[in-house]
C-alpha positions in Angstrom: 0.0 0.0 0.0 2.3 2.9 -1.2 0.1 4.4 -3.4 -1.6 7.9 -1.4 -4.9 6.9 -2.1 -4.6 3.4 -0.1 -5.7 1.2 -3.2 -2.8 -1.7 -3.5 -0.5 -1.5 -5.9 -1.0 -3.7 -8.8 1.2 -4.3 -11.7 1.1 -2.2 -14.6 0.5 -3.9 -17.8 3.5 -3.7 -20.2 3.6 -2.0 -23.3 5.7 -1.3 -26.3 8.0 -4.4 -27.6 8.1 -6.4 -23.7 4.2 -6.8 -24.4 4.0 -7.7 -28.3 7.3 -10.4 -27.9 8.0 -12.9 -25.6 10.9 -12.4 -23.0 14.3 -13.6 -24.6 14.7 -17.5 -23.6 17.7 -18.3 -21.4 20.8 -20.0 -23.0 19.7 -23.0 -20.8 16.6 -23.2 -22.4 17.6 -22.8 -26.4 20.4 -25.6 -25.6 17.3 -27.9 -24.0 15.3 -27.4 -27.3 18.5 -27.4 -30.1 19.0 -31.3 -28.3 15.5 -32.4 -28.9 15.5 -31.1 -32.1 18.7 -32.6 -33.0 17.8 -36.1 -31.3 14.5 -35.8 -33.1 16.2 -35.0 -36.6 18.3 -38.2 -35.7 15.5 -40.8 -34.9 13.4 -39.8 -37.9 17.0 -40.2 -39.9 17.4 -44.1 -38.5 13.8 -44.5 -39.4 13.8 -43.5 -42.8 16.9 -45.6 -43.2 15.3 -48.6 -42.0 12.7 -48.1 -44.6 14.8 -47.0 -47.5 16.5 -50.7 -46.3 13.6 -52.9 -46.1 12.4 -51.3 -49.3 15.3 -51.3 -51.4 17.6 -53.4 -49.8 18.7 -57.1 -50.5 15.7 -58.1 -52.7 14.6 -62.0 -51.6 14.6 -62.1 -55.1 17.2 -61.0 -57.7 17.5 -61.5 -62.4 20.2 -60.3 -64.3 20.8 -60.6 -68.2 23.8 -62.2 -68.6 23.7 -62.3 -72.1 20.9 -62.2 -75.3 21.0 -63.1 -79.4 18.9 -61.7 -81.6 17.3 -64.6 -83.5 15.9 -62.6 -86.3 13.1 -59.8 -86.9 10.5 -61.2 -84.6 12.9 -62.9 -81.3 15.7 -62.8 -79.0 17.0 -65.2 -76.9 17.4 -64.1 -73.4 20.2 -65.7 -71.1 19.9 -64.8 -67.8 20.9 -66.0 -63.7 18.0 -65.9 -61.1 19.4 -65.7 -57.2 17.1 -66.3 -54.6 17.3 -66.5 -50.8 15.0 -69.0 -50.4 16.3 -72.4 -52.9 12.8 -73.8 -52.2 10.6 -70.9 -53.4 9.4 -70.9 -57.5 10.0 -67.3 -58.8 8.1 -65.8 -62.0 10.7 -63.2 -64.2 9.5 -61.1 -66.9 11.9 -61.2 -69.7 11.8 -59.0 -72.7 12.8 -57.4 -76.0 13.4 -54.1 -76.7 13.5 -51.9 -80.2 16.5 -49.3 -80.9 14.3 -46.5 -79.4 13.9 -48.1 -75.9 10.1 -49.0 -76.1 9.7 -52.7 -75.3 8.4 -54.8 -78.5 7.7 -58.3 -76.7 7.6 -59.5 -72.8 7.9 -63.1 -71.8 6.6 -64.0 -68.1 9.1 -67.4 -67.2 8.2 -70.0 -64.3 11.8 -70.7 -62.4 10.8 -73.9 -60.4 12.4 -74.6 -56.8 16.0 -75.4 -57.4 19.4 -74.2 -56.6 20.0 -70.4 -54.4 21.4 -69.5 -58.1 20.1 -70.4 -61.1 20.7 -69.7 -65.3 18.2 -70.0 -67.5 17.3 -68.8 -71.5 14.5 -67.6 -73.0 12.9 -67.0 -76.4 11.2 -63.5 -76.3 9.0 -63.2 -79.3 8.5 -59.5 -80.6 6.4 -57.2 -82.3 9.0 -55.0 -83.9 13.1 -55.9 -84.8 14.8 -56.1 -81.5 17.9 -55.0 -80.7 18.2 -56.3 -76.4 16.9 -58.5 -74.4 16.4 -58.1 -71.1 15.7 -59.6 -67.7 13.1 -56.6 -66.3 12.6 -58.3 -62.7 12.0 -61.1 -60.9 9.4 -62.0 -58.1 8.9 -64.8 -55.3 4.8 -64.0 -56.0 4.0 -66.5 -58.3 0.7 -65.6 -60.2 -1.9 -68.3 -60.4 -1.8 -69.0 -64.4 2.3 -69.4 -64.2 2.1 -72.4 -61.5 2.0 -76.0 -62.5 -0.8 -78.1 -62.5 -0.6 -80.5 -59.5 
């Protein structure tokens, strides 16, 4: 009670820059938030890591062209190598021919039965168009239903 009129003194409200900005932070505090922020950059780093991994990573299932003749106008034989993790596992690879300009003039899908982790095959790739490559365009351990053997 200082004031001469004996209300109680009561803070004045601020104005000018102190009321429209907050109060500097303390050196403690930027250094508490620059480590979560930098722990936070590094876990969503790991993470996307993982995922780039498991996406792209060491396929179960790998083809690779090791070699092709063109038969003629319409074909080209395609010798490739399948590796799989998993020696028990069919595979289906697409196989196919390709024109001098790139676009892709006939597609073979190929059954690989269970066999050895590595396997080399050949393939005749019939085309629409002269080929010029053939090609092994990928392999997978999902086996559609028309490529499986009757049992």
């Amino acid at each position: 009670m200082s004031s001469s009129d004996g209300v109680a003194d009561q803070p004045k409200p601020q104005s000018g820059p102190r009321a429209t900005y907050p109060v500097e932070q303390s050196p403690s505090s930027r250094r508490r938030w620059f480590l979560i922020c930098s722990v936070a950059v590094v876990i969503a780093g790991v993470a996307l890591a993982y995922i780039g991994f498991k996406q792209f990573g060491d396929p179960e299932v790998s083809g690779q062209a090791v070699g092709h003749e063109v038969l003629g106008s319409d074909a080209v034989e395609v010798r490739y190598t399948v590796n799989r993790k998993n020696p028990d596992a069919p595979v289906a690879c697409i196989v196919r021919g390709r024109a001098l300009d790139g676009s892709e003039v006939g597609r073979r899908e190929v059954l690989i039965p269970p066999g050895a982790v590595q396997v080399g095959a050949q393939t005749t790739v019939y085309t629409s168009r002269p080929p010029v490559i053939g090609e092994v365009f990928g392999c997978t351990t999902s086996v559609p239903a028309y490529l499986k053997p009757d049992k």
